[in-house]
C-alpha distance (Angstrom), angle and dihedral (degrees) to the residues before:
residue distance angle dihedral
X1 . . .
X2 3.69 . .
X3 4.02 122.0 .
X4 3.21 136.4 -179.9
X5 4.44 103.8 -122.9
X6 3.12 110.4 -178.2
X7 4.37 138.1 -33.8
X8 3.95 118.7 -114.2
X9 3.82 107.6 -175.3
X10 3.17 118.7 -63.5
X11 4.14 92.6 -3.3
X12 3.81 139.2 71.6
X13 3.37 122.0 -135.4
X14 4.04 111.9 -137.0
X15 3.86 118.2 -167.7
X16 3.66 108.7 -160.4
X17 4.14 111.6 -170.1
X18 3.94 125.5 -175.3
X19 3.72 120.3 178.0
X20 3.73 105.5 -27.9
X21 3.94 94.0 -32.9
X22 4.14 114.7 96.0
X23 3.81 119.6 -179.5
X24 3.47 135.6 179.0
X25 3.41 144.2 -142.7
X26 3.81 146.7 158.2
X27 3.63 142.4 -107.9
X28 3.89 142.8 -170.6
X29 4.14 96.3 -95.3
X30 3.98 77.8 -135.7
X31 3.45 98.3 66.4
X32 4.32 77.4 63.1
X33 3.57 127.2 86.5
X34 3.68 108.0 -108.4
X35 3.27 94.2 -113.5
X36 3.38 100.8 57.6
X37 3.81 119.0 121.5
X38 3.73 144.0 -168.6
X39 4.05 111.5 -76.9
X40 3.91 90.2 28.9
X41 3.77 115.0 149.5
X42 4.09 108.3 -141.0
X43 3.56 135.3 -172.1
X44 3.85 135.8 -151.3
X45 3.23 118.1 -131.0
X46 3.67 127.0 -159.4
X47 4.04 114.5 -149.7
X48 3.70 108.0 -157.2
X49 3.60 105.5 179.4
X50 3.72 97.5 46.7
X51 4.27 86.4 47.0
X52 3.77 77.1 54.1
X53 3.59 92.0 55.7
X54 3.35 98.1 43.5
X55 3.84 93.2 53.8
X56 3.71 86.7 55.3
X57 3.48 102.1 49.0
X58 4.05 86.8 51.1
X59 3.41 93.9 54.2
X60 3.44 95.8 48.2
X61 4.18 89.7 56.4
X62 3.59 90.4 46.1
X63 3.75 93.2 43.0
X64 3.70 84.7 58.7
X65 3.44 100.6 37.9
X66 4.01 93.3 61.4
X67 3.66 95.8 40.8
């Protein structure tokens, strides 16, 4: 589970626990929706079509790149 601790500046502090381990780490508050707030559960979310997508469009400027 991923929550949102505590802001410092410019940075959220996320405290992401799995069985009896709990970590933390920070991120750019930006990165946040503004109205995010302290206690917040989030979620990441892994897009696979637009990773997809992005692959493609990669390979296609590379592709061209090396021709």
């Amino acid at each position: 589970m991923l929550v949102i601790d505590r802001f410092e500046g410019d940075k959220a502090v996320i405290e992401f626990s799995k069985d009896n381990d709990v970590f933390t780490f920070d991120i750019p508050s930006a990165v946040l929706p503004a109205e995010i707030e302290e206690g917040d559960i989030i979620e990441i979310k892994i897009k696979r079509s637009a990773t997809k997508k992005r692959k493609e469009k990669i390979k296609k400027l590379a592709d061209k790149l090396f021709e």
